[in-house]
N, C-alpha and C positions, 0 to 999 in steps of 0.2 A: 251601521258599520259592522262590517263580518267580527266575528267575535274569534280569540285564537282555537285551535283544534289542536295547538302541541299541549304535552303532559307537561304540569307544572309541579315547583316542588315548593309544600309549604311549611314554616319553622311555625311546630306547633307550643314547645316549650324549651328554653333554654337555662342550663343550669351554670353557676359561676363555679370556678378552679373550688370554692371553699365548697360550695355543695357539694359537688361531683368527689372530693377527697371522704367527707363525710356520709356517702352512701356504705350502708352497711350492707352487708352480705343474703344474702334473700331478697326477700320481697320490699319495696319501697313505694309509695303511695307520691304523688304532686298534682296541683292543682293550678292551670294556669292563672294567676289571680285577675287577668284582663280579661281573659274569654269565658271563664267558669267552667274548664272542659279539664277534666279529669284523666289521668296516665298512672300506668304499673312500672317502674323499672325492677327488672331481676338484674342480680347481678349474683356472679360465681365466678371467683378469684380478681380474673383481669375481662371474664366476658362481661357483656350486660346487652338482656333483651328488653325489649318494650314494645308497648300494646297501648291503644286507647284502652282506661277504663270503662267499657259499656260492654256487657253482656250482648251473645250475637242472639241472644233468643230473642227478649224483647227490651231489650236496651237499658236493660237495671244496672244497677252499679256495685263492683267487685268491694267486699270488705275481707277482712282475712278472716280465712279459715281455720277457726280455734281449733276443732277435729285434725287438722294434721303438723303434726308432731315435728316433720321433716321440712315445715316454712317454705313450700314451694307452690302451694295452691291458695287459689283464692274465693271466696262465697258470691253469689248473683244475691243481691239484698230480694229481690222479684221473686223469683222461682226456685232458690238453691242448687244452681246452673254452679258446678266447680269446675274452674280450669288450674289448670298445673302452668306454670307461668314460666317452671323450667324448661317446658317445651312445649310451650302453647297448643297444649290438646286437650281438651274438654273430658273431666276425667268422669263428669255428671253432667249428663247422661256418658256410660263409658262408651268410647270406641266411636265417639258419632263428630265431631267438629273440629278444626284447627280457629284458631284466632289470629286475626290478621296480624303483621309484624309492622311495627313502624322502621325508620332507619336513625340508628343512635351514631352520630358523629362527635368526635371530640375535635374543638377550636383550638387555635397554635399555641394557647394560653391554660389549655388543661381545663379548658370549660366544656358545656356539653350542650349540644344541638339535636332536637328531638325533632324527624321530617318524616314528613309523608307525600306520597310521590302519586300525584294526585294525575288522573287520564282525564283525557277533557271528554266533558258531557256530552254526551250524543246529543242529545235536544239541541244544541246549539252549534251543530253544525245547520251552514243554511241559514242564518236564522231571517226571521220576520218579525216586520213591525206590525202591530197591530192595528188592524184599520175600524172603522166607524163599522158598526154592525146594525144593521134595519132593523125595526122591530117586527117578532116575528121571524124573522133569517134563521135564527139557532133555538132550537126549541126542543126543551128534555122533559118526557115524557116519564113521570115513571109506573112501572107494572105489577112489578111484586121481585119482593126479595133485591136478588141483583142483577134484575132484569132491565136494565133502559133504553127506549127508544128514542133516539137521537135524530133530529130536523136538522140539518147543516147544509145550508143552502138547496139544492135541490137533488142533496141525496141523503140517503137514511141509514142510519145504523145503529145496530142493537147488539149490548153486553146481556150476555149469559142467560139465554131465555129455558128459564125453569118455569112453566107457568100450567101445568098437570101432570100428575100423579105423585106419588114418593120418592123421596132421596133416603138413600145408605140402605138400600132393599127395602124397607117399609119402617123406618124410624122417622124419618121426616116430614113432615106435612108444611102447606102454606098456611101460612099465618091471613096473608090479603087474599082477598077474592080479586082476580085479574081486571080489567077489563075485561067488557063483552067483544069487545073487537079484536080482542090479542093475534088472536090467528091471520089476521087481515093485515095488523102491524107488519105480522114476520113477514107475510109474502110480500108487503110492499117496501121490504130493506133492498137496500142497494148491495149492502153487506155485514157481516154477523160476524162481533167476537167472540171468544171462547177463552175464557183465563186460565183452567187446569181444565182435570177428569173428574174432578168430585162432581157427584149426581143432583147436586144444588145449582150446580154450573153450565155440565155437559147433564143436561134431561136426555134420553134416548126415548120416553114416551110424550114428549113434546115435540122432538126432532123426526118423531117419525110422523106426524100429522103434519108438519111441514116439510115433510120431503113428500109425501101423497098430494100435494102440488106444487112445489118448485121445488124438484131434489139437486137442479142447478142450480140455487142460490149460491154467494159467492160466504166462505167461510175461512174467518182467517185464527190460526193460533202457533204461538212462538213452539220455535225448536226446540222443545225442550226432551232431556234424557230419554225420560218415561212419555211414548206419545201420545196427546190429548188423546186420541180420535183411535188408540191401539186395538181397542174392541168392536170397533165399526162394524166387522164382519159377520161375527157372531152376533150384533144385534139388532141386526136384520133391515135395518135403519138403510134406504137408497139414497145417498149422499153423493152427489157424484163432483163437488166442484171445492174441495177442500185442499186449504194452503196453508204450507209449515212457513213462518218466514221468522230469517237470522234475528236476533236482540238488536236491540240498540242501532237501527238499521231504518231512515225515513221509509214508509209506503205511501206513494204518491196514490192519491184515488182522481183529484182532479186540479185544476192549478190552484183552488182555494184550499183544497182538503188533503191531510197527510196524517198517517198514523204511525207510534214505535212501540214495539210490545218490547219490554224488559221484564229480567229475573229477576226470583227473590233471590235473599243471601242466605236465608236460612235452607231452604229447598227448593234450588235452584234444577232440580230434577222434576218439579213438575207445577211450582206454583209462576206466576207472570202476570205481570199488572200492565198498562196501559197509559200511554200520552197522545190523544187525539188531537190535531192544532189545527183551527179557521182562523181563515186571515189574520194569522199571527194569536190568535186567542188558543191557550193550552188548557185542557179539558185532562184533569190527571184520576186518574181510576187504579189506586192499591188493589181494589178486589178484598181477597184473603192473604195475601202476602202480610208471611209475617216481620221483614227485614225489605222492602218493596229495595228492589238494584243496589244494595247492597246500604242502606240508609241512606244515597245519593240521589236526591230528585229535585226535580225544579221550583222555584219558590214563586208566588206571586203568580201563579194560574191564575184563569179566572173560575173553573169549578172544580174541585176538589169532591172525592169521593173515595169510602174506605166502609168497612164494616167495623162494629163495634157493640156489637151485643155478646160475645163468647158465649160460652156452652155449647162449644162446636164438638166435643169429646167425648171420649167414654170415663174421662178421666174428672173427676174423683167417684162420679155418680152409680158408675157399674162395680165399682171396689167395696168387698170385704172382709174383714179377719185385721188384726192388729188394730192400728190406730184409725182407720177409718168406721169408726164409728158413728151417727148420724149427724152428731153436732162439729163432729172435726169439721164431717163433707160439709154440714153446713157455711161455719164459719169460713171455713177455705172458698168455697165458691163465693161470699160475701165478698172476703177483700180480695178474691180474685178479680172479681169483678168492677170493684176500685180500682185495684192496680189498673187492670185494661181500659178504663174509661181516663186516667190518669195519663195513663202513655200514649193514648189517640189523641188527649185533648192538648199535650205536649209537643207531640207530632204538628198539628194544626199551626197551634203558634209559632211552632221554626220555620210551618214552611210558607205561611199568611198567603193561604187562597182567597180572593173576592171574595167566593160561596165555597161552604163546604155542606155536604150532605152523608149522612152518614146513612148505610144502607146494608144490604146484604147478610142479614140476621135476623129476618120476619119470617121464622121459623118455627113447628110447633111439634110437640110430641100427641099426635091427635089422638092414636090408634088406642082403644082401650085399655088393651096389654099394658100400654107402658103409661098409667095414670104414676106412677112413681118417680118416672125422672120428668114426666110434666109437672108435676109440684114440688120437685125438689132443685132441679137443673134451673134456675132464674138468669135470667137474662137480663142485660142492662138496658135502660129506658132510651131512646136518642134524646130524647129533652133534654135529660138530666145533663148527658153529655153537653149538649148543646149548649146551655146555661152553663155549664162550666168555663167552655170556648169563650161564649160572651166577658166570663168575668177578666178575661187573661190577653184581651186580643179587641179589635174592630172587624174581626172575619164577621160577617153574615152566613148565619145558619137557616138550613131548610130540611124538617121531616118532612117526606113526600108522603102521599097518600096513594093508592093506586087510580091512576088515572089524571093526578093533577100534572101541570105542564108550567114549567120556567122558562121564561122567555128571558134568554144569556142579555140580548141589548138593550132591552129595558132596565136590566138586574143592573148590570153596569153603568148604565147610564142614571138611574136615579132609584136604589133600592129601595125607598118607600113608596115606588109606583104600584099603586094596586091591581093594574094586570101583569104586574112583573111574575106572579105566579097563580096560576088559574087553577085552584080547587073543584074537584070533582062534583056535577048538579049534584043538589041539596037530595036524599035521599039513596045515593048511589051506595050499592052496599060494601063495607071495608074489609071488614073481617068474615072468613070463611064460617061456618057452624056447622056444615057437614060435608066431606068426606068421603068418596065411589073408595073406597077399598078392596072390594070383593077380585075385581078383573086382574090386580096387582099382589093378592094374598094368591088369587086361584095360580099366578104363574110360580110362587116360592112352593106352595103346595106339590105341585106336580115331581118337584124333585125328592120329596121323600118316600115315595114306591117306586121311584126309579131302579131299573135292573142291577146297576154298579153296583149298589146298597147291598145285593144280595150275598154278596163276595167278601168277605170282609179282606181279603189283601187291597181293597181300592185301598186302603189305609197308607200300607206300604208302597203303593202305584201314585197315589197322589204326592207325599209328604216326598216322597223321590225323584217326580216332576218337577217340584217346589223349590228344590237344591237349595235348603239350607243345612246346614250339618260342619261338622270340625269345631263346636260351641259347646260350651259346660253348661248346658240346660236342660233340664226336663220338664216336661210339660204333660200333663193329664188333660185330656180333652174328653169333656161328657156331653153328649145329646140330651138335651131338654124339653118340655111340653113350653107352652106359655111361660107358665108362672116359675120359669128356671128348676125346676124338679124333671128325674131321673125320666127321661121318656123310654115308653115300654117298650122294652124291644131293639131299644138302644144301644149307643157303639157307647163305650166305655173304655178307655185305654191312654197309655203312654207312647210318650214319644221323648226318646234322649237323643240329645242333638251333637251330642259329640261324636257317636257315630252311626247315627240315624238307624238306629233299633228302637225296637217296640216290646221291651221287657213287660215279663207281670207284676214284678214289683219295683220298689224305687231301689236304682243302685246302691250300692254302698260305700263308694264315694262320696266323697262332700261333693257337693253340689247346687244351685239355686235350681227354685222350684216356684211352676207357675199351674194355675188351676182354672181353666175355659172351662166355664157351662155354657152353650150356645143353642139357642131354641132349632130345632131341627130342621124345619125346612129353609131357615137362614144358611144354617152350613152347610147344608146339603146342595142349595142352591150353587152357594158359593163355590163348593169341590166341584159339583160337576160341571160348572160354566170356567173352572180357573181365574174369578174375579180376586181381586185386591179384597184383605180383610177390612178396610175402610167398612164395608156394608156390613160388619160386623160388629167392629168399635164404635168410629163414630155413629152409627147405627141404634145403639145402646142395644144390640142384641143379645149382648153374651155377659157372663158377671165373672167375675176375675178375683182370685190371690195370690195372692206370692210371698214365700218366704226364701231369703230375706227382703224386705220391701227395697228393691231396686227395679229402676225400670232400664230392660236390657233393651237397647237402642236398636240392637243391631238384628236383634229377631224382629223386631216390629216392624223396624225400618224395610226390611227383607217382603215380608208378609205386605205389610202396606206399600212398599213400590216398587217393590224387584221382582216379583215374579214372572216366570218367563213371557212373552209376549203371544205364546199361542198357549192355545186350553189343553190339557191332560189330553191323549189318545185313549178316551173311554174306548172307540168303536174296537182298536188294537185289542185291547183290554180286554175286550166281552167275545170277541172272534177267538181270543186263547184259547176263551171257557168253553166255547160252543166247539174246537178243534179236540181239546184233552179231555174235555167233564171232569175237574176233578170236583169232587164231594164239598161242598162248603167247610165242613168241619175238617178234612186233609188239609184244604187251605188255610186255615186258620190255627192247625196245627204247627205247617212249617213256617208261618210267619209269626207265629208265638203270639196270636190276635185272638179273643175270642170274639167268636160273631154272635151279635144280632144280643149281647149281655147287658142284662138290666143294669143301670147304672147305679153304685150304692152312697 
């Protein structure tokens, strides 16, 4: 039977004439005692707003914020996420989130009605019943990282093939050794999704080995703000059969097969997860989403898939000065790490998939340089997760290995069948041990004798490309060798962003202040291709402080996903130089830059 498609409205808490008289002024906490779901009421004089209590980061729960004085803000118990509750804006991190609003109604009796005005599910437009599946018919392969290659009757498709070289410029490595056949996978998909632009995701040195024979394969990824595929041009990658398509929106592939990509909530500018359906069987893929369509997904899939090892950041690992000193980072990534395996394995049981497989975090810090945040950055186990799941739930868990294969009708139909999941021959190798780096260091290399370099106004040429400015920030940016120390011959300088000058000293202004060391041919790379700082941060290229310890949303945010969609006009740029000559040192006179200054 068709299921409804109209927007429904649901009464999540109701308060009696005596509660609702008894609401004090500020902040008020309630708890629906049948459902266990938690709500904020603000209330100010005769208004009153209200909010689920859950955190839009990663769904912790608000306690009051003893730090503010004025009883309008509240604490993320998870992350120390503040929202201001008098106007539902995210006040930690500043300037970055609203919080959704519920609708507060009062009944003919002075009681109080708490709704939420709920849109019907896209998965359940159309829907399907589930039919008998052969065994053998649907069959998931997995590759490495968050790479899957999907058997669905007699067509194929593969999420997110990362499967050679580095992700975030050269901070990334595989953890699994692929399949020998990986290559032969991709060309024989019918069709390939792509969840964002992170280079774990979208590989441009795997995508270009498979566009060198089928650069028509069919390539699909959601609409989103910032687009997946924005850099295509410039990397050189021959791609010629790529499709943006709407959220929440069936794609028909053939009458058995249909796919929907939907947003996250939390950055819905560039992350997107996945709902694949066979014959009525739902096959749901979060990816990296960290609020996957806003916390609204379908329950009772038959495979279920999400990442779950964190230490996806720069963040706490590349920080420090004040409190991050080694045991902080330590302990913090410890129960960071709980927390995330905590909220995955929470997730799981609300939403009781058949199979759940946790994937997309078989990732390694290979490269020498960075032996520091490979033994400090730990990742969480799948097992452990897994064993968690078990204790809380009847889900059926599966760590995949590269190359082992779950047959979905078997799995369904009797999970302790032993070819319900086929393990890779005895001998196959799992783990990587070495590493081509050279071909991938040689292309970061090549940016730092680049001509730009010799100019020191690129400074001013780039950072005014970049259009961030009208902000009370300053920032020091230093060029480094390897090992984060002053590289010779390096750019050294400031950048205040309130009106994007390049002083020699720090204003005299109050101010917040941030301090980038970024190994050189990382940022060099980066200025002169106009890539997203991701290959920076999450990258662990560069080490960071800041006084006072706040993280300013809106510069990052900017830097990692706003930047303009084409690259700096270097060639403009160097045509100036080659039409005026002026002297390096004129130029870095009037832009009050000195060039080519050792860093101190």
């Amino acid at each position: 039977m068709e299921q409804s498609t109209e927007q429904t409205t649901e009464i999540l808490l109701c308060l009696s004439p005596v509660e609702v008289a008894n609401l004090k002024e500020g902040i008020n906490f309630f708890r629906n005692k049948s459902t266990g779901k938690d709500y904020i009421l603000y209330k100010s004089k005769s208004r009153l707003r209200a909010c689920k209590n859950v955190c839009k980061h990663q769904g912790g729960l608000f306690i009051k914020d003893i730090e503010d004085l004025a009883g309008r803000s509240v604490r993320c118990t998870k992350h120390n996420w503040k929202l201001d509750v008098s106007t539902m804006k995210y006040i930690n991190p500043p300037e970055s989130f609203c919080q959704d609003e519920l609708v507060v109604e009062m009944d003919e009796n002075n009681g109080l009605l708490l709704l939420e005005l709920n849109p019907p599910n896209p998965w359940d437009s159309e829907p399907r019943s589930p039919e008998e599946l052969d065994f053998g018919e649907v069959q998931i392969t997995y590759l490495t990282h968050a790479c899957m290659d999907l058997k669905l009757g007699d067509k194929r498709m593969v999420f997110d093939p990362w499967l050679i070289g580095p992700a975030f410029a050269r901070g990334w490595w595989l953890l699994h050794e692929p399949p020998s056949d990986w290559l032969e996978r991709l060309c024989q998909a019918d069709l390939i999704y792509i969840s964002h632009l992170h280079s774990d995701h979208l590989s441009y040195p795997t995508l270009k080995k498979l566009a060198g024979r089928r650069p028509d394969i069919p390539i699909y990824v959601g609409n989103t703000e910032r687009p997946v595929f924005w850099n295509l041009n410039q990397s050189g990658v021959q791609l010629t059969n790529i499709n943006v398509v709407p959220f929440g929106i069936w794609q028909q592939v053939d009458k058995n097969l249909r796919f929907m990509i939907l947003m996250d909530g939390v950055h819905p500018e560039m992350d997107t997860c996945i709902i694949v359906e066979y014959k009525g069987h739902k096959i749901l893929n979060t990816v990296d989403c960290t609020r996957p369509n806003g916390g609204r997904l379908p329950t009772k899939v038959a495979l279920m898939m999400s990442d779950f090892a964190g230490g996806a950041s720069g963040f706490p690992m590349t920080f420090s000065g004040g409190k991050f000193t080694e045991e902080w980072k330590a302990q913090f990534i410890k129960t960071e790490r709980k927390k995330l395996l905590n909220y995955k394995a929470q997730l799981v049981k609300n939403l009781q998939p058949r199979i759940y497989c946790p994937f997309a975090g078989y990732f390694v810090e290979s490269h020498p340089s960075d032996k520091y945040i490979k033994e400090t950055n730990t990742k969480n186990d799948p097992n452990e997760l897994n064993n968690l799941i078990k204790k809380n739930s009847d889900v059926i868990t599966w760590t995949p290995r590269p190359g082992a294969t779950l047959d979905l009708g078997r799995m369904l139909k009797d999970p302790t069948d032993s070819k319900g999941i086929i393990e890779p021959p005895e001998g196959t190798k799992i783990y990587k041990d070495s590493w081509d780096f050279e071909p991938y260091l040689e292309i970061l290399n090549a940016a730092v004798g680049d001509e730009i370099f010799l100019h020191s106004s690129w400074i001013k040429e780039y950072f005014t490309w970049a259009g961030f400015k009208d902000y009370n920030l300053v920032v020091r940016m230093i060029e480094t060798d390897e090992d984060f120390n002053p590289f010779p011959g390096g750019y050294d300088y400031l950048v205040d962003f309130l009106d994007l000058s390049f002083p020699k000293e720090r204003p005299q202004r109050e101010h917040p202040y941030e301090e980038i060391r970024s190994r050189v041919d990382v940022i060099r790379h980066v200025v002169k291709n106009g890539l997203l700082w991701d290959e920076l941060y999450i990258g662990f290229q560069t080490r960071l402080q800041r006084d006072p310890d706040i993280y300013h949303h809106l510069f990052w945010n900017h830097f990692q996903i706003k930047l303009p969609l084409t690259p700096p006009n270097w060639r403009s740029f160097l045509t100036c130089y080659e039409q005026n000559g002026p002297g390096i040192s004129q130029v870095a006179e009037e832009d009050h830059i000195e060039p080519l200054r050792l860093a101190h």
